[in-house]
PyMOL Python script that loads the backbone (N, CA, C, O; Angstrom):
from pymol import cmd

cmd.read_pdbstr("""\
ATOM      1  N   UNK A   1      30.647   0.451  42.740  1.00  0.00           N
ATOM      2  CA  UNK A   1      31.694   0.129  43.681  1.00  0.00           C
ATOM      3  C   UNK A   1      31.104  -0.770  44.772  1.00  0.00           C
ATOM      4  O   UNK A   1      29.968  -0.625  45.224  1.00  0.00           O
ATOM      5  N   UNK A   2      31.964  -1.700  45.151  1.00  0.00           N
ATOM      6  CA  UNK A   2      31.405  -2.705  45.940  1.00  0.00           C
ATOM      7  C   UNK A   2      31.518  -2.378  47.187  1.00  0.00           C
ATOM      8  O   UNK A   2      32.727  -2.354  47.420  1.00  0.00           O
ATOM      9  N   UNK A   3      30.718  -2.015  48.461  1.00  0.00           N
ATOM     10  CA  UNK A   3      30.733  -1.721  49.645  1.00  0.00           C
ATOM     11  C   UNK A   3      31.705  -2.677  50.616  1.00  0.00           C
ATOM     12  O   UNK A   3      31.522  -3.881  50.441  1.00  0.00           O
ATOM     13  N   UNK A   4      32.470  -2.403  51.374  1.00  0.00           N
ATOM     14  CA  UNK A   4      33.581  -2.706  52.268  1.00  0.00           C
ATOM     15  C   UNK A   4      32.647  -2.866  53.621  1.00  0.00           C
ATOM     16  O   UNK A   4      31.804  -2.144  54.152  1.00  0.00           O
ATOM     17  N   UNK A   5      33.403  -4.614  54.025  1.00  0.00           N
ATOM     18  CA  UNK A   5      32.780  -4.849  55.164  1.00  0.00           C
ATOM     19  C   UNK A   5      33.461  -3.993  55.951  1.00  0.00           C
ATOM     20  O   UNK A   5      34.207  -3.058  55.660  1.00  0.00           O
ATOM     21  N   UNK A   6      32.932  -4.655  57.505  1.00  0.00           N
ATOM     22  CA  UNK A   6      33.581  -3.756  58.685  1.00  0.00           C
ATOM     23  C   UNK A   6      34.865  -4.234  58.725  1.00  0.00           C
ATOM     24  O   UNK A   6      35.833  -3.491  58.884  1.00  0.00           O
ATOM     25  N   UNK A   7      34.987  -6.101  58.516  1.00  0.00           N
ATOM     26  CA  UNK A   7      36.254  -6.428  59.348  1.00  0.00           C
ATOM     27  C   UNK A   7      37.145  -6.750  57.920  1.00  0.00           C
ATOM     28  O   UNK A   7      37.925  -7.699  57.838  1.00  0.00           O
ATOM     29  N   UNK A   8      36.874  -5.750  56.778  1.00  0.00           N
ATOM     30  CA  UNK A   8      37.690  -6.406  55.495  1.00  0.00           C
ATOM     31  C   UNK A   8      36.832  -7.188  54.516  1.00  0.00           C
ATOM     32  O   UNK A   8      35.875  -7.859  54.903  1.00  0.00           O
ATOM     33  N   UNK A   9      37.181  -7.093  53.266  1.00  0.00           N
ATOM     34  CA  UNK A   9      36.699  -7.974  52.054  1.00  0.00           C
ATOM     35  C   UNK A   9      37.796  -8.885  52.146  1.00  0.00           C
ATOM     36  O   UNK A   9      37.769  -9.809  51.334  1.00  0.00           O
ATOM     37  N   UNK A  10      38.726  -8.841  52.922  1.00  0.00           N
ATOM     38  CA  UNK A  10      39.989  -9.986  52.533  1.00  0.00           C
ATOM     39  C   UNK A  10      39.873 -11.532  53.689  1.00  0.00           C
ATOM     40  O   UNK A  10      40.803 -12.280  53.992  1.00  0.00           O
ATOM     41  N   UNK A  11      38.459 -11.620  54.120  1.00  0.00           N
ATOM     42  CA  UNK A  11      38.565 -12.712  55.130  1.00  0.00           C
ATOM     43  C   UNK A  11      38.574 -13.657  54.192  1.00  0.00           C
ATOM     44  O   UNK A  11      38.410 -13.316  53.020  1.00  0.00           O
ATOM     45  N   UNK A  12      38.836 -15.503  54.653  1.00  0.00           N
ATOM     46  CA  UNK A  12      38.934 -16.299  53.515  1.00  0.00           C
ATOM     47  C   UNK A  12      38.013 -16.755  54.677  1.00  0.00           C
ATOM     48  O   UNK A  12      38.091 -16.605  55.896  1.00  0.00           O
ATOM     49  N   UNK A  13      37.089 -17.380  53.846  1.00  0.00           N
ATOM     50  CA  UNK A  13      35.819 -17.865  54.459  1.00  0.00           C
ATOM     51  C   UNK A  13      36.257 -19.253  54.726  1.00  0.00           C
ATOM     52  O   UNK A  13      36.762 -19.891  53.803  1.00  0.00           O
ATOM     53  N   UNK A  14      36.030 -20.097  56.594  1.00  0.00           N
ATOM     54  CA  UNK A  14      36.154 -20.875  56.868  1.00  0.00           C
ATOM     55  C   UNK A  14      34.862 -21.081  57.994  1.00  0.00           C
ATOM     56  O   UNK A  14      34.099 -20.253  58.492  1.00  0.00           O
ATOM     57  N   UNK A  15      34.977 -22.568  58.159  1.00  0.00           N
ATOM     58  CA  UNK A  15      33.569 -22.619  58.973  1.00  0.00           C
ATOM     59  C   UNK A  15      33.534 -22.749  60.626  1.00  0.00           C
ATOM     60  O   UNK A  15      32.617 -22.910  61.432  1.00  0.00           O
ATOM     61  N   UNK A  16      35.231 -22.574  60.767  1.00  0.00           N
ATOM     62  CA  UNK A  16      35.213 -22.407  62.088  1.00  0.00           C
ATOM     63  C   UNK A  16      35.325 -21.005  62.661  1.00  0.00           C
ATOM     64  O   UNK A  16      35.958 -20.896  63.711  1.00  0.00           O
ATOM     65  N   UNK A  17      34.826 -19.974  62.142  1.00  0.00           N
ATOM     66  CA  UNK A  17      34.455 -18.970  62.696  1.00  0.00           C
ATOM     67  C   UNK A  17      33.307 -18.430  61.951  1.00  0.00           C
ATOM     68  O   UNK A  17      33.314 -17.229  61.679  1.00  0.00           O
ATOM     69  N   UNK A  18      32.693 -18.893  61.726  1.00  0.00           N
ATOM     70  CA  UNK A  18      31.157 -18.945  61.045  1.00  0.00           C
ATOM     71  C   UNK A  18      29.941 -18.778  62.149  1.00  0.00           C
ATOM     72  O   UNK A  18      29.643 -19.564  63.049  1.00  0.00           O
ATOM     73  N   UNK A  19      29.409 -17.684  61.855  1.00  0.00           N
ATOM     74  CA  UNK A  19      28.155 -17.822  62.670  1.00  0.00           C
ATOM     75  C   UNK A  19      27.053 -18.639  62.860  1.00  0.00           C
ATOM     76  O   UNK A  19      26.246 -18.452  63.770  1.00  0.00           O
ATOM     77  N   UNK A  20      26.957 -19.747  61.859  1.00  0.00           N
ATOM     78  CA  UNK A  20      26.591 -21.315  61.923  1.00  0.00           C
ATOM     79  C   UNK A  20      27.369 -21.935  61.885  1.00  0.00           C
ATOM     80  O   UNK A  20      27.314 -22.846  61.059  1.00  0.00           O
ATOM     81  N   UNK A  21      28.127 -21.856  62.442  1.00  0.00           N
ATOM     82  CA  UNK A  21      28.886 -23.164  63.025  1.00  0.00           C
ATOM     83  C   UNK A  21      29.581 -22.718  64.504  1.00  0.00           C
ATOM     84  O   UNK A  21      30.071 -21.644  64.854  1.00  0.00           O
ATOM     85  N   UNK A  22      29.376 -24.291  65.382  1.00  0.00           N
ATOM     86  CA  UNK A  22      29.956 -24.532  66.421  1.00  0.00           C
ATOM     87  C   UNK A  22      30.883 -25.539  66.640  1.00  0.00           C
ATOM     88  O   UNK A  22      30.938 -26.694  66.217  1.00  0.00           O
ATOM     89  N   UNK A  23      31.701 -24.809  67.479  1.00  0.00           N
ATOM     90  CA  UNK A  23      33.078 -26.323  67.414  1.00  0.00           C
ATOM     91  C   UNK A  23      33.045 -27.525  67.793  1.00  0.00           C
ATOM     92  O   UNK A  23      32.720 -27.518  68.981  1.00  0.00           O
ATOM     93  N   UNK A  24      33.143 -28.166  67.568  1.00  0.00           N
ATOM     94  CA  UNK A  24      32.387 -29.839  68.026  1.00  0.00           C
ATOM     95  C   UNK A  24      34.002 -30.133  69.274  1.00  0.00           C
ATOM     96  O   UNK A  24      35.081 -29.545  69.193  1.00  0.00           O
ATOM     97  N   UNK A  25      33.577 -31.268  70.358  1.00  0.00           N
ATOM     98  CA  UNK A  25      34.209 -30.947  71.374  1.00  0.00           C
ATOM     99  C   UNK A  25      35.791 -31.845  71.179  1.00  0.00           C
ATOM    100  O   UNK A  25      36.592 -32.054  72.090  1.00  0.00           O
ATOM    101  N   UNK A  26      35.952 -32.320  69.582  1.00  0.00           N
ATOM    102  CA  UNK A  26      37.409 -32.691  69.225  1.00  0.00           C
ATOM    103  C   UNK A  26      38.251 -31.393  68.867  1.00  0.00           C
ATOM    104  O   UNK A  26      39.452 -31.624  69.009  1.00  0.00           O
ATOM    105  N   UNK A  27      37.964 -30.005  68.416  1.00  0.00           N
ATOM    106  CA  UNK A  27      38.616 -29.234  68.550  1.00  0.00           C
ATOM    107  C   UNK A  27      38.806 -28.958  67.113  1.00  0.00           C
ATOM    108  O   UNK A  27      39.282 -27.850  66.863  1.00  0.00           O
ATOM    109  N   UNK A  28      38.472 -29.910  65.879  1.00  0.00           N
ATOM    110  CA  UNK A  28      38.974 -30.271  64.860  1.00  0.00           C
ATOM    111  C   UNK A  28      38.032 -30.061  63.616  1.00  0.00           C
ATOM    112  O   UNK A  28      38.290 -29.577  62.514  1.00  0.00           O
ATOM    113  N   UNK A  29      36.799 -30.601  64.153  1.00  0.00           N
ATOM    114  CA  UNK A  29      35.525 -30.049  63.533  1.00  0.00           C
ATOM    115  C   UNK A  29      34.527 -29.211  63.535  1.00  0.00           C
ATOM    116  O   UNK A  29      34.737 -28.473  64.497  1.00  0.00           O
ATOM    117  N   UNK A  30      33.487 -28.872  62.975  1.00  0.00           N
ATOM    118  CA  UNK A  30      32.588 -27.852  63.225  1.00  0.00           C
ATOM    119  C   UNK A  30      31.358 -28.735  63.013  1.00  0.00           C
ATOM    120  O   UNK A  30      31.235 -29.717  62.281  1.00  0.00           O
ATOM    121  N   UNK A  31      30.431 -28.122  63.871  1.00  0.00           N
ATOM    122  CA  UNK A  31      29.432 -28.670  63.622  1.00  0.00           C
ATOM    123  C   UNK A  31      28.329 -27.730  63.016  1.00  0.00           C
ATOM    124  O   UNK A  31      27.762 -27.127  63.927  1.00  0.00           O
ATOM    125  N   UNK A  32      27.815 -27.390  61.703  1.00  0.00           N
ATOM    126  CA  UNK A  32      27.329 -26.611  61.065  1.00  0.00           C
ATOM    127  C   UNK A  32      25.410 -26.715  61.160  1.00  0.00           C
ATOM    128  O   UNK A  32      24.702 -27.722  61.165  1.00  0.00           O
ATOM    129  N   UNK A  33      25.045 -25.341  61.220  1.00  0.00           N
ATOM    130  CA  UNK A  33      23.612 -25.868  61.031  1.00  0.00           C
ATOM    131  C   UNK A  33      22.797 -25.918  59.557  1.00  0.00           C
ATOM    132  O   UNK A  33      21.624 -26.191  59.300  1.00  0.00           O
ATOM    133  N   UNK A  34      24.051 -25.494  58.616  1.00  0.00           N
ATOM    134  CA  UNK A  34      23.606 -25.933  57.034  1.00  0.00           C
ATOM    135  C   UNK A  34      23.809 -27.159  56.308  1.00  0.00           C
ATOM    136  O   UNK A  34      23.212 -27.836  55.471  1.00  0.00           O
ATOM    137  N   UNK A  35      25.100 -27.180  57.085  1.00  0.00           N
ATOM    138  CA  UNK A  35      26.172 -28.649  56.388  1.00  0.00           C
ATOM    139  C   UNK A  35      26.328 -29.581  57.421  1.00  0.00           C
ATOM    140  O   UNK A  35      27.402 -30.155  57.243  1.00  0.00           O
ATOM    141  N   UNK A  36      25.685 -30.051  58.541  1.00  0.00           N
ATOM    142  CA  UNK A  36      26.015 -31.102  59.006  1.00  0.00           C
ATOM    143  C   UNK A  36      27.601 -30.594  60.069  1.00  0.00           C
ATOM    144  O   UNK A  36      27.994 -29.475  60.398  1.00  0.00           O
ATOM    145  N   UNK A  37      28.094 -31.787  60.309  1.00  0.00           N
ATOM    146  CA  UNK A  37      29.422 -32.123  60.867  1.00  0.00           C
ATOM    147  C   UNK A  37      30.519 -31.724  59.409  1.00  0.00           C
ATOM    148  O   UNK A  37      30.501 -32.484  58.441  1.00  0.00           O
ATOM    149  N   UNK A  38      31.339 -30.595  59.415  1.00  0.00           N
ATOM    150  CA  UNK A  38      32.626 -30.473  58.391  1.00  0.00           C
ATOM    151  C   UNK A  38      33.715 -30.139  59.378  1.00  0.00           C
ATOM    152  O   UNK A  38      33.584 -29.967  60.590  1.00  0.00           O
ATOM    153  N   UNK A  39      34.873 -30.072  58.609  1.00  0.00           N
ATOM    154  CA  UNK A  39      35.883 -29.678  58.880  1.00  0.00           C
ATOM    155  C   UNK A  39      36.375 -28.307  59.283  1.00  0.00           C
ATOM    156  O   UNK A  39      36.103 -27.442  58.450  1.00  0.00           O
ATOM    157  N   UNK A  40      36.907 -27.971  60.149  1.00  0.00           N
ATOM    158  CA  UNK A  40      37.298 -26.373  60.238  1.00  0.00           C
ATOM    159  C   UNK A  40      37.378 -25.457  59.051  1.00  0.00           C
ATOM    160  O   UNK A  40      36.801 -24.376  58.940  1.00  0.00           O
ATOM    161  N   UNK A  41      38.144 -26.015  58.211  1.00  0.00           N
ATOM    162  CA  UNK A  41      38.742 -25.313  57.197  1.00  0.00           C
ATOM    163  C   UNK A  41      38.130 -25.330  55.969  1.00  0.00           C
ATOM    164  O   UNK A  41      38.671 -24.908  54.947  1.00  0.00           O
ATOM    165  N   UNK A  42      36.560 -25.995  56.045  1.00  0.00           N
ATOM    166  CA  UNK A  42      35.749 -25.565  54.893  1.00  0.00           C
ATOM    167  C   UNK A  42      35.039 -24.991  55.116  1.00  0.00           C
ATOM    168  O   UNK A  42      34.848 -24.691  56.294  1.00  0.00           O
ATOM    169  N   UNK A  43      34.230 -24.502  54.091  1.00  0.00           N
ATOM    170  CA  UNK A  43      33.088 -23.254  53.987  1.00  0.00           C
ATOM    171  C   UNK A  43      32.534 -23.471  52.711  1.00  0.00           C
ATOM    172  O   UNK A  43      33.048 -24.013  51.732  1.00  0.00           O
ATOM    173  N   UNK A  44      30.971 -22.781  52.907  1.00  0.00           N
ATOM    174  CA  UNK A  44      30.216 -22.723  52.146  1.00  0.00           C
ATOM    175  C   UNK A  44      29.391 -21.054  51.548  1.00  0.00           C
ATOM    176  O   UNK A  44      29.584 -19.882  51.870  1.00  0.00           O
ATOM    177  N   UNK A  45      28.620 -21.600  50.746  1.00  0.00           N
ATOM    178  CA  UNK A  45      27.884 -19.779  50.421  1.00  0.00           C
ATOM    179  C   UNK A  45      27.260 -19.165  51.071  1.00  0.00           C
ATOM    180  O   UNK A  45      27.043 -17.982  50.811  1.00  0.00           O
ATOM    181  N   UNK A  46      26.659 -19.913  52.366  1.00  0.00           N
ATOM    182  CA  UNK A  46      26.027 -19.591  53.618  1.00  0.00           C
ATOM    183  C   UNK A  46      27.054 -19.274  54.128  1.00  0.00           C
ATOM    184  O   UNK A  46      26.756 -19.641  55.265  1.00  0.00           O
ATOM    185  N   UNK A  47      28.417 -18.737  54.267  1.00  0.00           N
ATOM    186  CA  UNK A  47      29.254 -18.066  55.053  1.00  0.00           C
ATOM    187  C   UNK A  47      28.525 -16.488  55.958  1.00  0.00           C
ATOM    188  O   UNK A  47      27.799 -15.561  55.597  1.00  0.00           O
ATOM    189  N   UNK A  48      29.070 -16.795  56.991  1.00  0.00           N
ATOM    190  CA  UNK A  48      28.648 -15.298  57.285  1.00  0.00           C
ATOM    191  C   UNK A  48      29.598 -15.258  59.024  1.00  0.00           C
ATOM    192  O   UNK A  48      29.301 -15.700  60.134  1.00  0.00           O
ATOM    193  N   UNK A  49      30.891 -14.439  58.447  1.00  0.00           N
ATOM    194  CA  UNK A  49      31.534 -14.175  59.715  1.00  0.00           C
ATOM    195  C   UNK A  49      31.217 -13.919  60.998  1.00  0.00           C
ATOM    196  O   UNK A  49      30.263 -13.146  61.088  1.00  0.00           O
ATOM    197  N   UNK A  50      31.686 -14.302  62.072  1.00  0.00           N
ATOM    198  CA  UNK A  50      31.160 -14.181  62.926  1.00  0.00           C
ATOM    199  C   UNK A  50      32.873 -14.017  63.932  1.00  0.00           C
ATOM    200  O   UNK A  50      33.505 -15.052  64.146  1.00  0.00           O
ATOM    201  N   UNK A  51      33.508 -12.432  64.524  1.00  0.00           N
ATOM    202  CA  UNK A  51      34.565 -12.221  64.978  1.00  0.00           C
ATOM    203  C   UNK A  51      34.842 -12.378  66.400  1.00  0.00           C
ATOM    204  O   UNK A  51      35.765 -11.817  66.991  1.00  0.00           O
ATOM    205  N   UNK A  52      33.683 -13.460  67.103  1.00  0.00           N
ATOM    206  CA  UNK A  52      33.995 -13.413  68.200  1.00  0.00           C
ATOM    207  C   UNK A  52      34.674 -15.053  67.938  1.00  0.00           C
ATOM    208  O   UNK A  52      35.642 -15.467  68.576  1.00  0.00           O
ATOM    209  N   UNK A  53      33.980 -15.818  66.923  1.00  0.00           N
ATOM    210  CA  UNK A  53      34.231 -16.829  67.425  1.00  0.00           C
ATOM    211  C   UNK A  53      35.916 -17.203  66.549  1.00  0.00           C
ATOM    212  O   UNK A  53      36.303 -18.332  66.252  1.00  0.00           O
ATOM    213  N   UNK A  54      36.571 -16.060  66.327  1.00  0.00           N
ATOM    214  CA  UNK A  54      37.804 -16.013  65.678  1.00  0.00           C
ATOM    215  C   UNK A  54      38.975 -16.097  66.331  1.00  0.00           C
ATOM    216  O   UNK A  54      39.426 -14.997  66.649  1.00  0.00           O
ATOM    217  N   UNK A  55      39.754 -17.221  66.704  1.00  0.00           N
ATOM    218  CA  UNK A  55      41.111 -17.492  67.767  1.00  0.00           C
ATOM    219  C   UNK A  55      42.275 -16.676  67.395  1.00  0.00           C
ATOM    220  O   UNK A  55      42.871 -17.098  66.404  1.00  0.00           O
ATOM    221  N   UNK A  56      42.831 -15.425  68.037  1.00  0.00           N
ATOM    222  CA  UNK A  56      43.911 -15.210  67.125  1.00  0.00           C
ATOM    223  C   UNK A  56      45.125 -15.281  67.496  1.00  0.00           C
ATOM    224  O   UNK A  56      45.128 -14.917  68.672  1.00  0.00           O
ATOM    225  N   UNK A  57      46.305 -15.575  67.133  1.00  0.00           N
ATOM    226  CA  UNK A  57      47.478 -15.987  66.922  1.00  0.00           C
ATOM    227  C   UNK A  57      48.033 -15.828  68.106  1.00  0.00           C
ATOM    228  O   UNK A  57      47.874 -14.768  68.711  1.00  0.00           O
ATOM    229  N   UNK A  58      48.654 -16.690  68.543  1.00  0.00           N
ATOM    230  CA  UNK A  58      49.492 -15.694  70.047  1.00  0.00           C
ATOM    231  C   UNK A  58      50.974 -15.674  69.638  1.00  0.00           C
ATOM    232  O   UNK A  58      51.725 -16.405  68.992  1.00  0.00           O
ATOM    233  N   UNK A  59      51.071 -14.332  70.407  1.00  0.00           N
ATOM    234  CA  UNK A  59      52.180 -13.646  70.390  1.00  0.00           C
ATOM    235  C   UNK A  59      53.615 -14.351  70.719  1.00  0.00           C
ATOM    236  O   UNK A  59      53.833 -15.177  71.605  1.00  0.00           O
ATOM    237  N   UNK A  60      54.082 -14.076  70.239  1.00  0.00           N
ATOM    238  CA  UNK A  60      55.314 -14.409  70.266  1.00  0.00           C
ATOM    239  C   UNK A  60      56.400 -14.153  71.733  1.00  0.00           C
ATOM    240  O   UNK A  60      56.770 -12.979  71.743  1.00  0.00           O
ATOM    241  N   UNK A  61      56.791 -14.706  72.550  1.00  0.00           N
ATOM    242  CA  UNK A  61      57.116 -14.439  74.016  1.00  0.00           C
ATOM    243  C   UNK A  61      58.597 -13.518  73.835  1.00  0.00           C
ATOM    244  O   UNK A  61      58.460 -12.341  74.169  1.00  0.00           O
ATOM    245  N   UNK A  62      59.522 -13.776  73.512  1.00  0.00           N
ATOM    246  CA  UNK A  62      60.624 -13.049  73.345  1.00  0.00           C
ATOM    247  C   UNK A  62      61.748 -12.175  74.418  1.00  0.00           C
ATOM    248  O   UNK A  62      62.115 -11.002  74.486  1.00  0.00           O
ATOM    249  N   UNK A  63      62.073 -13.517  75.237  1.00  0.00           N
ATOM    250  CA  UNK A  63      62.682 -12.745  76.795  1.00  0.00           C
ATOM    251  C   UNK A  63      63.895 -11.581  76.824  1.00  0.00           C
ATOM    252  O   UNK A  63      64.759 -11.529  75.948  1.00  0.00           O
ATOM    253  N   UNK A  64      63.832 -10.716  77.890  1.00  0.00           N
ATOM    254  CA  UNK A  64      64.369  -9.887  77.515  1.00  0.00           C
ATOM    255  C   UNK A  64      63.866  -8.485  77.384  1.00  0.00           C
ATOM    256  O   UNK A  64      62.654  -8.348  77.223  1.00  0.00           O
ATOM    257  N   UNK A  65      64.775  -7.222  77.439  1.00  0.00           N
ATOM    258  CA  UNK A  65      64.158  -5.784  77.510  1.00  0.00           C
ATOM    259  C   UNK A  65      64.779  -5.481  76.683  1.00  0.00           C
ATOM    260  O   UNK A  65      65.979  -5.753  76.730  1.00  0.00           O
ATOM    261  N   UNK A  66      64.099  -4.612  75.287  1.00  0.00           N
ATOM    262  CA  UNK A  66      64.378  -3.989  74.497  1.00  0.00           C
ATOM    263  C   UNK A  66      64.539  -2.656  74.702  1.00  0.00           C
ATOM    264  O   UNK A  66      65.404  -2.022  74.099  1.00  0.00           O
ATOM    265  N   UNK A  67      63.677  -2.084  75.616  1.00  0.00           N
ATOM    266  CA  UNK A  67      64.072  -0.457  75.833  1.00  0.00           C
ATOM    267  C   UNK A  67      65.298   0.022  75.989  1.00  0.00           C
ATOM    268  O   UNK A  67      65.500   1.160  75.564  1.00  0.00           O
ATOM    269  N   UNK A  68      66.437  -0.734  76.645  1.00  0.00           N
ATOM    270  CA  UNK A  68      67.447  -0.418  76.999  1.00  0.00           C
ATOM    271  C   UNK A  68      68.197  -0.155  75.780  1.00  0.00           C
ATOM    272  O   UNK A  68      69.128   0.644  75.875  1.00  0.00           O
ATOM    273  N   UNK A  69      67.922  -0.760  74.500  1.00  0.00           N
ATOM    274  CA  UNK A  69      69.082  -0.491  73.212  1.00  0.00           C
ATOM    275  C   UNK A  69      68.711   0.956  72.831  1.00  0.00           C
ATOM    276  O   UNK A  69      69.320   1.532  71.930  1.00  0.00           O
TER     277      UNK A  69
END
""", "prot")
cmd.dss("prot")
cmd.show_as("cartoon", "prot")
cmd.util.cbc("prot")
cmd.orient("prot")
């Protein structure tokens, strides 16, 4: 049986939250210390997550009070 990470076996490996890689200052690329300059959204076998550097989604604003229904 295959051991279960902490944050999931279901991450899809990208290189902008890669622990070698840093965001280059267009916002768009990564700058990798295996691969050079790539794209956010590729990755390699040197993957290795890294959850701080992971942006996550923002919430949805939705004006208005629901408690009252």
């Amino acid at each position: 049986m295959a051991k279960k990470k902490y944050f999931g076996n279901d991450i899809e490996p990208q290189c902008q939250y890669c622990a070698f890689g840093t965001r280059a200052k267009d916002g768009n690329k990564v700058l990798c210390e295996k691969r050079g300059l790539v794209n956010g959204d590729a990755s390699c076998n040197k993957f290795s997550y890294s959850p701080l550097k992971r942006i996550p989604v923002k919430q949805l604003h939705i004006p208005g009070n629901f408690d009252d229904e």
